[in-house]
N, C-alpha and C positions, 0 to 999 in steps of 0.2 A: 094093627100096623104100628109100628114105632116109628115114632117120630125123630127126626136126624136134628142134633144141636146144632145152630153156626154160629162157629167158635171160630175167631178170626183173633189173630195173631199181630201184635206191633211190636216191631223189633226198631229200637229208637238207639240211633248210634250215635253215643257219647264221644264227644271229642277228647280226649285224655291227656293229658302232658305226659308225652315221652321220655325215653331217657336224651334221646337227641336235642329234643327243644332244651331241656333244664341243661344240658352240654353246654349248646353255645350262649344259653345265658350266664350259665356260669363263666363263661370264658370273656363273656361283655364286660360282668362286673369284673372281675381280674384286669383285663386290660383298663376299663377306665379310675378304676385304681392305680393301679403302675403310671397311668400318664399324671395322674393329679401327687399322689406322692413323687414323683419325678419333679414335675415342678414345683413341688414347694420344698422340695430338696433345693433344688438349684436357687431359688430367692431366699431361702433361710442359711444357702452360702454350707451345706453339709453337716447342718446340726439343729436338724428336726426334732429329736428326743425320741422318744418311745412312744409316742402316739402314731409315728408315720411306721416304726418299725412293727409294731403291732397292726398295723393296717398291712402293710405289705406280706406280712408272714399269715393272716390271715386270707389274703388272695392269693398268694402261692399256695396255699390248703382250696384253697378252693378252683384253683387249678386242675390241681394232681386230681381231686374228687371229679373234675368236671371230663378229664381224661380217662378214666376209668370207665364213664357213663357213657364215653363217645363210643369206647371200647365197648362197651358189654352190648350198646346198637349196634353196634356191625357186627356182633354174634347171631341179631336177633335176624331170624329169614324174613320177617313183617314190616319191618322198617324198610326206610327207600336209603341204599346204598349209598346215594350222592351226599343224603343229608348226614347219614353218619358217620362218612368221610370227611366232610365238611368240621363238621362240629370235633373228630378227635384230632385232626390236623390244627385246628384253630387250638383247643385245649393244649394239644402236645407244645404249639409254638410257645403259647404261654408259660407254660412248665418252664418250657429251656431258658425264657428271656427272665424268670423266677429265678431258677436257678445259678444264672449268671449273674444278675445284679446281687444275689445272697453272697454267692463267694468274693465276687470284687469289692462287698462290704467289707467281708471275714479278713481282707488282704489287708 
């Protein structure tokens, strides 16, 4: 008679970070940038230097990046709809409000 193995199976579900979660983080840090160089624009009366300008130009990159991500989750069928919508709406707003304050610098 042969004897039967039991072999018992654990399937241990790792929580992962998404493309969605790193979206709207990205888009937290963008926005709480934009507000802090905004105000130390305004108290430094429009002559921050290059430290604020490099700050800003690096969270409008991390913008566009975090809009892409929101994007490529509402590709994905596994993700939840709401959050991926969420997170490239948030990203896109930031984009644009990036984008505007860049050119009305350029002006």
């Amino acid at each position: 008679m042969i004897k039967k193995k039991n072999v018992k199976y654990t399937f241990i579900k790792k929580d992962k970070f998404t493309d969605t979660r790193v979206s709207l983080i990205l888009s937290l840090i963008s926005l709480g940038v934009l507000l802090v160089t905004v105000l130390i624009s305004f108290v430094v009366q429009a002559q921050g230097g290059i430290a604020l300008g490099c700050a800003g130009l690096i969270a409008m990159l991390f913008s566009f990046y975090a809009f892409y991500l929101g994007m490529r989750a509402l590709s994905e069928k596994s993700e939840s709809v709401h959050r991926g919508t969420l997170s490239a709406i948030a990203s896109g707003i930031m984009s644009i409000l990036w984008i505007v304050l860049f050119l009305l610098g350029i002006h």
